[in-house]
Backbone as a printed PyTorch tensor [residue, N CA C, xyz], in Angstrom:
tensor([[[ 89.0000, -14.3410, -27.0470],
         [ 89.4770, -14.8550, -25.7740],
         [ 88.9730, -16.2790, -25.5880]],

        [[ 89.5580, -17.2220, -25.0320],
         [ 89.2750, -18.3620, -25.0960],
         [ 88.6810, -18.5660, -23.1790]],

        [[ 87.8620, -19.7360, -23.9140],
         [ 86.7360, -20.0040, -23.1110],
         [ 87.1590, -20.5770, -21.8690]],

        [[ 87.0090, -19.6300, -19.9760],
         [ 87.1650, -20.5100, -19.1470],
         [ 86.4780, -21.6580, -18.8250]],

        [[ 87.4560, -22.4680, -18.1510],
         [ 86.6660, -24.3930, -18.1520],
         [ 86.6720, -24.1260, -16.6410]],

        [[ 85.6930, -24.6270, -16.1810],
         [ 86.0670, -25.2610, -15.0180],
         [ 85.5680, -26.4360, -14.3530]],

        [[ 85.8180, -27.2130, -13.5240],
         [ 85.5750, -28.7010, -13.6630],
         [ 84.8750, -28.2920, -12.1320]],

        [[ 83.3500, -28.8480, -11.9750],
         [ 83.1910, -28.5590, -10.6540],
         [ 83.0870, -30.1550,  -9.8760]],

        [[ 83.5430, -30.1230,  -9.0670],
         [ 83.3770, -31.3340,  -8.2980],
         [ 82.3230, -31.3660,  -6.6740]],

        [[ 81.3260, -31.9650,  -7.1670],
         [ 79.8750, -31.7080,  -5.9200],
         [ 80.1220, -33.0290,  -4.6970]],

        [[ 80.6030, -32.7300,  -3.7690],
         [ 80.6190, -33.9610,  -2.9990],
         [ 78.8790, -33.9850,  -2.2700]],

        [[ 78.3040, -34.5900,  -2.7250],
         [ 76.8720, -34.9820,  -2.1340],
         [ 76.4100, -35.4130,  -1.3790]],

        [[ 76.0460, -34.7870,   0.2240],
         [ 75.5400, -35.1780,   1.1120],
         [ 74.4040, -36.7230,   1.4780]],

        [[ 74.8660, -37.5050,   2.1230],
         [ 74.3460, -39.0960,   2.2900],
         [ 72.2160, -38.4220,   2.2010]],

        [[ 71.7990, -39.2310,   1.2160],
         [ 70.1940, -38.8600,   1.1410],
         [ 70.0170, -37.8340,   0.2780]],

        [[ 70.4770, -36.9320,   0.0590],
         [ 70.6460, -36.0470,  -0.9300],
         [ 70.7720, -35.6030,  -2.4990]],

        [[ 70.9270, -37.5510,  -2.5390],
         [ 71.2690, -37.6390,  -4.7020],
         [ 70.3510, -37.4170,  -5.0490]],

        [[ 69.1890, -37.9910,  -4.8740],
         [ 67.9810, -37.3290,  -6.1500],
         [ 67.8320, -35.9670,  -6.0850]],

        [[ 67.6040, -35.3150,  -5.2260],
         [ 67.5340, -33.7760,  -4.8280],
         [ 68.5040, -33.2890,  -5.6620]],

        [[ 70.0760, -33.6830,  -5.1910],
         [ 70.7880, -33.1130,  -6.2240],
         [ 70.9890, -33.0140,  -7.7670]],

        [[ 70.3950, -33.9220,  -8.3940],
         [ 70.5210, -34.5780,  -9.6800],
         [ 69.5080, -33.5170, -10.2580]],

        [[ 68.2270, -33.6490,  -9.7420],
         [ 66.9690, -32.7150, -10.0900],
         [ 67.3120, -31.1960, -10.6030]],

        [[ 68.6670, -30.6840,  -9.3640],
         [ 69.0940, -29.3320,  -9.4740],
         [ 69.7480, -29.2580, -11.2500]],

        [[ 70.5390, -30.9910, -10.3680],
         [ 71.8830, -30.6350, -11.7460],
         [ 71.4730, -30.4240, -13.0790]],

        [[ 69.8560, -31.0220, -13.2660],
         [ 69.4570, -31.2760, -14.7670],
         [ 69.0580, -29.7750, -14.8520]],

        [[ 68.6070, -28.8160, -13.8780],
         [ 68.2660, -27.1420, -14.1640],
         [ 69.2490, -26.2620, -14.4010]],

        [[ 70.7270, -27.0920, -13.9730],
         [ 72.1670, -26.5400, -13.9990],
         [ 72.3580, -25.7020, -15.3290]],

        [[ 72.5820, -26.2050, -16.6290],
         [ 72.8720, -26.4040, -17.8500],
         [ 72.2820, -25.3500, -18.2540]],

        [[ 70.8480, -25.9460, -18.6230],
         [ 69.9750, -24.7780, -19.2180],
         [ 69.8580, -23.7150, -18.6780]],

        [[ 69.8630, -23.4860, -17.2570],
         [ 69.6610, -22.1230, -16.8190],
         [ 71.1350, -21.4220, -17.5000]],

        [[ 72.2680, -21.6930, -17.3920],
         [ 73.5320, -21.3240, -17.8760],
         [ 73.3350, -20.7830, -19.4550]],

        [[ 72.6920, -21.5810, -20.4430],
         [ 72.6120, -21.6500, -21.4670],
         [ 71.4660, -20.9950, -22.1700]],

        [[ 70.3370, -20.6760, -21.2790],
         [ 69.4060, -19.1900, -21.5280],
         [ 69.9600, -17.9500, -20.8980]],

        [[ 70.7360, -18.2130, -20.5280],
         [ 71.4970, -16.5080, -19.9360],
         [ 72.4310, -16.8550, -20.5230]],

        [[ 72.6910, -17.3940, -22.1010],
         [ 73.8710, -16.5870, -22.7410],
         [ 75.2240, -16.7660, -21.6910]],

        [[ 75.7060, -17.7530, -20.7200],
         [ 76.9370, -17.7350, -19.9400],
         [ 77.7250, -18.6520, -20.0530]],

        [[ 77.5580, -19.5750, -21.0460],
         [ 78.1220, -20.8760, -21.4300],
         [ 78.7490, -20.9910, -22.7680]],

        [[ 79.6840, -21.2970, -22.7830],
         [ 80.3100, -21.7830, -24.6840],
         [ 80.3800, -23.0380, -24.7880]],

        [[ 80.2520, -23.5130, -26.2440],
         [ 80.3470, -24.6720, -26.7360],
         [ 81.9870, -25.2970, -26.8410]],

        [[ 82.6540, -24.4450, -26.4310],
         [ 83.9030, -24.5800, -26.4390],
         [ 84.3240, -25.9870, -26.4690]],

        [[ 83.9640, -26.6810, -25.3170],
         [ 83.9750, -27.9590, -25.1480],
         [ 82.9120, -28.3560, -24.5190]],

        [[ 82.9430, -30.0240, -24.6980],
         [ 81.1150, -30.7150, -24.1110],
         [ 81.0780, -30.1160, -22.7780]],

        [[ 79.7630, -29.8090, -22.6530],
         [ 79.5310, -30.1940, -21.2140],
         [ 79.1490, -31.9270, -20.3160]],

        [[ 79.9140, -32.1250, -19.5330],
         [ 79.9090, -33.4210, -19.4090],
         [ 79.5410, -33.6220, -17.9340]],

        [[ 78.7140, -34.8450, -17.6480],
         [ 78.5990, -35.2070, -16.2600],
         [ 78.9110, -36.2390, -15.6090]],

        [[ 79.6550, -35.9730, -14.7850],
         [ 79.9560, -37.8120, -14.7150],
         [ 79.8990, -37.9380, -12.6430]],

        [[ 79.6130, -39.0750, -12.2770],
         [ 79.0010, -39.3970, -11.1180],
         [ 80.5010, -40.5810, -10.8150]],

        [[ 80.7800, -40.3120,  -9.4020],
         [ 81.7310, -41.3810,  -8.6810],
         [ 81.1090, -41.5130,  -7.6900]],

        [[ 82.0680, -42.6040,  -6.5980],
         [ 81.7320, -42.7560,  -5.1840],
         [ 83.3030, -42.8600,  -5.0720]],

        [[ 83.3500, -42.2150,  -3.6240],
         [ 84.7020, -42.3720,  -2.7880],
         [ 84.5680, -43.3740,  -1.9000]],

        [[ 85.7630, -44.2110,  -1.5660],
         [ 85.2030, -44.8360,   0.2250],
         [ 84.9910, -44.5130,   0.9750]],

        [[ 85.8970, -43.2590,   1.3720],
         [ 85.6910, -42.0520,   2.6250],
         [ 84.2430, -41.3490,   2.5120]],

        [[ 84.5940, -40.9410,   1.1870],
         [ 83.9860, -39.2060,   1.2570],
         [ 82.8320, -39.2260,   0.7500]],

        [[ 82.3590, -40.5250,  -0.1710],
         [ 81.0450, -40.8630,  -0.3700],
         [ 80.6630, -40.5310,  -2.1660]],

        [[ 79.6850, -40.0010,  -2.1650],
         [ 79.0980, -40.1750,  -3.9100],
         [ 79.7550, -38.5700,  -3.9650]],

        [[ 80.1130, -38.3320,  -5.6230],
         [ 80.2900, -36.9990,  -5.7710],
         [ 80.2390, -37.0070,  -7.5510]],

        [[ 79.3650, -36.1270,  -8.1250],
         [ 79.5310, -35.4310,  -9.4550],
         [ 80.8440, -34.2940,  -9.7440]],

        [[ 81.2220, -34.7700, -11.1640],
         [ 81.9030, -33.5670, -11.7010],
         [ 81.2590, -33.2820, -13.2250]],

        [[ 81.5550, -31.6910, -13.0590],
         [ 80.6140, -31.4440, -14.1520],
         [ 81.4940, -30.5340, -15.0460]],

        [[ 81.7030, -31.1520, -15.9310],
         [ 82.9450, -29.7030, -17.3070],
         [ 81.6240, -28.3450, -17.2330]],

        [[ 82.1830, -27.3930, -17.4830],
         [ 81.5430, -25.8370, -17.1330],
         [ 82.5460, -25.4730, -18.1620]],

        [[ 82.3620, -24.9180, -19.0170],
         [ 83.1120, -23.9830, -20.2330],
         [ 82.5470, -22.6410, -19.9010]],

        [[ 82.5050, -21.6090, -19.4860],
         [ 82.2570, -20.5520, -19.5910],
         [ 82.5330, -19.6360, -21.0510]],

        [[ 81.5790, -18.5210, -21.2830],
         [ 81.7410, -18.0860, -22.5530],
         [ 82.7200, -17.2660, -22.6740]],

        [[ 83.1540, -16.1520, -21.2690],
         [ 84.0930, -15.6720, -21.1990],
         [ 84.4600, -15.4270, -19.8160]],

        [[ 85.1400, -14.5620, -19.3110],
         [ 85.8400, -14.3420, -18.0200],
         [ 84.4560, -13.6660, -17.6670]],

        [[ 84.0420, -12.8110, -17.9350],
         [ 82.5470, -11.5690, -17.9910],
         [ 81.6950, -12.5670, -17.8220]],

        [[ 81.4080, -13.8250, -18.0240],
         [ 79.9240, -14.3000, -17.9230],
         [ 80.5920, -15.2730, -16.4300]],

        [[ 81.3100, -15.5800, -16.2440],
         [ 81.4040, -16.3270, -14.8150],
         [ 81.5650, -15.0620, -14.4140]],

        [[ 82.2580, -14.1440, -14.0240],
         [ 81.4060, -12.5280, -13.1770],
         [ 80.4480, -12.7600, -12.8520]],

        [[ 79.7690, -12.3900, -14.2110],
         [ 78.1410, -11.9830, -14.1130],
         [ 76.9810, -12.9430, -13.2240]],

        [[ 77.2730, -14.4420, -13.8110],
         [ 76.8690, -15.3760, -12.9680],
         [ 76.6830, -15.4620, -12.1180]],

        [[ 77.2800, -15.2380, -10.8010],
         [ 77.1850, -14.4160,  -9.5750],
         [ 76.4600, -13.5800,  -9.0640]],

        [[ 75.7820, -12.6430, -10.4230],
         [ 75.0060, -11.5600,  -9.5650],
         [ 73.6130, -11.9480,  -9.9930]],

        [[ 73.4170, -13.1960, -10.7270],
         [ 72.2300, -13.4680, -11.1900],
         [ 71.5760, -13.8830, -10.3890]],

        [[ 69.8490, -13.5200, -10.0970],
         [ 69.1530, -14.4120,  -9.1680],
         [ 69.0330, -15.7090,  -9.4660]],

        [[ 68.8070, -15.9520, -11.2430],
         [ 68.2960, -17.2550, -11.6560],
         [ 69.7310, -18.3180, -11.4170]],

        [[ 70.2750, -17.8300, -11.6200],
         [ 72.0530, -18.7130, -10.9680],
         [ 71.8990, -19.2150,  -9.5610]],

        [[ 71.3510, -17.9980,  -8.5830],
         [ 71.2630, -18.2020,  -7.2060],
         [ 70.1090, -19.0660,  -7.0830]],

        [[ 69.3520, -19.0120,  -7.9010],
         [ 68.0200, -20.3120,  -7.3760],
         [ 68.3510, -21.3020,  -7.6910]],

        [[ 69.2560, -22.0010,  -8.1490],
         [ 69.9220, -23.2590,  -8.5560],
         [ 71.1870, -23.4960,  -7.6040]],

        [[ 72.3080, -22.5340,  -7.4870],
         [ 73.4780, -22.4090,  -6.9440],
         [ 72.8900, -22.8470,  -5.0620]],

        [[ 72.1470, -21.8110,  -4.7480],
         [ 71.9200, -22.1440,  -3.5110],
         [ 71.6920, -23.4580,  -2.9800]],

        [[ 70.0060, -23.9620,  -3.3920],
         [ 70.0290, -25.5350,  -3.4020],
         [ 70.9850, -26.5070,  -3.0820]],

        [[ 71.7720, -26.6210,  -4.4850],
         [ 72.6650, -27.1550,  -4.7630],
         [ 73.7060, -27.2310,  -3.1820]],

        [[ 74.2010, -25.8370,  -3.0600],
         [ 74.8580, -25.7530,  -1.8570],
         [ 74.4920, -26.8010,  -0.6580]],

        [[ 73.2110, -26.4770,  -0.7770],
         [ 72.2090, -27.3620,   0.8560],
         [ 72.6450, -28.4610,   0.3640]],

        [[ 72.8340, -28.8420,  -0.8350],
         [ 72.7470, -30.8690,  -1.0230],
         [ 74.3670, -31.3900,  -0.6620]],

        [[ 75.2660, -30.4700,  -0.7100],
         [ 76.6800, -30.9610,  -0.5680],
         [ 77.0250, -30.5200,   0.2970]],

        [[ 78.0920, -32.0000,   0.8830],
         [ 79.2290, -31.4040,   1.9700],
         [ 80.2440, -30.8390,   1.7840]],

        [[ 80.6550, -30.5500,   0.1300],
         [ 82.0360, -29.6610,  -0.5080],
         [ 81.0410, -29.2930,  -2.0600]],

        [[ 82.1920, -28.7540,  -2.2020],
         [ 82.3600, -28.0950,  -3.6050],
         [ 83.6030, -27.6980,  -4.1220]],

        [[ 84.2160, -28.3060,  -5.2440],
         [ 85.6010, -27.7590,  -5.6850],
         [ 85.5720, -27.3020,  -7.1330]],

        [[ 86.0410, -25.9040,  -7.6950],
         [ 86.0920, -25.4920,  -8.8370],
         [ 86.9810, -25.1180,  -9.3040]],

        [[ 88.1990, -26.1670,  -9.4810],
         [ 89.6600, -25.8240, -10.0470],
         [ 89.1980, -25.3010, -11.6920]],

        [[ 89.6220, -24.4470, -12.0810],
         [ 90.1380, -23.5390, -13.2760],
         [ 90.9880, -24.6390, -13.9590]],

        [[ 90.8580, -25.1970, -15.0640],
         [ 91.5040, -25.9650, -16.0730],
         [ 92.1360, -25.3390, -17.2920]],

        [[ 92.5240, -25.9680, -18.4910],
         [ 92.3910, -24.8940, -19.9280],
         [ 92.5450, -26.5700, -20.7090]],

        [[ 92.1110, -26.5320, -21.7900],
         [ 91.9220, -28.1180, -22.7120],
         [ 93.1430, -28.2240, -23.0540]],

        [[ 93.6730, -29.2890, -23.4360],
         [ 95.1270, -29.6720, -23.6690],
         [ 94.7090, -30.8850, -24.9360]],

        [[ 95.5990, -30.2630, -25.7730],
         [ 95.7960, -31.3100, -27.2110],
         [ 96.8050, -31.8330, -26.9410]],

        [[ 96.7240, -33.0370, -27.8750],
         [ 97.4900, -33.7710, -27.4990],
         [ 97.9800, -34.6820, -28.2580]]])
C-alpha cells in the first residue's frame, strides 16, 4: 500500500516561532521512533510569511500506512508534541496529497 502524504500547514501565532520550531524539531523523531513514518518521500520543512495571516510552516508527513496515522492519535508521545504545537497556532491545515511524476 502506498504511503499517505500529507502536507501540514502550521499558521503560527505572533511570539510564538521559537516555541514552535523547538516542538517542530521533536516532530520528526518522535514519528520516526514509533515506527509511523515512511521514507516514501523527504520529509521537508519549509517556513513562509503571509501579509494577512502572518508566518506559517509546512511540513511533507509521509505516513507509513493508513494504520500508523490511526494509531498516531492514540499515542501519548504524539499528544505531547501535537498538543503544544496546537497552543502555538492560530490554524492548522492537513490536506491529504499523493506524489505525482512527472
Amino acid at each position: 500500500m502506498a504511503a499517505s502524504i500529507t502536507l501540514c500547514r502550521y499558521w503560527v501565532k505572533p511570539g510564538k516561532e521559537d516555541e514552535f520550531r523547538a516542538l517542530l524539531a521533536k516532530h520528526w523523531p518522535t514519528f520516526l521512533e514509533l515506527d509511523l513514518v515512511s521514507d516514501a518521500v523527504p520529509h521537508l520543512i519549509f517556513r513562509g510569511e503571509d501579509e494577512e495571516r502572518g508566518i506559517f510552516f509546512v511540513e511533507t508527513f509521509p505516513w507509513k500506512d493508513d494504520e500508523a496515522m490511526k494509531r498516531a492519535h492514540s499515542l501519548p508521545e504524539v499528544a505531547s508534541v501535537w498538543e503544544p504545537m496546537g497552543a502555538c497556532c492560530s490554524a492548522m491545515e492537513f490536506p491529504d496529497v499523493e506524489r505525482v511524476e512527472v
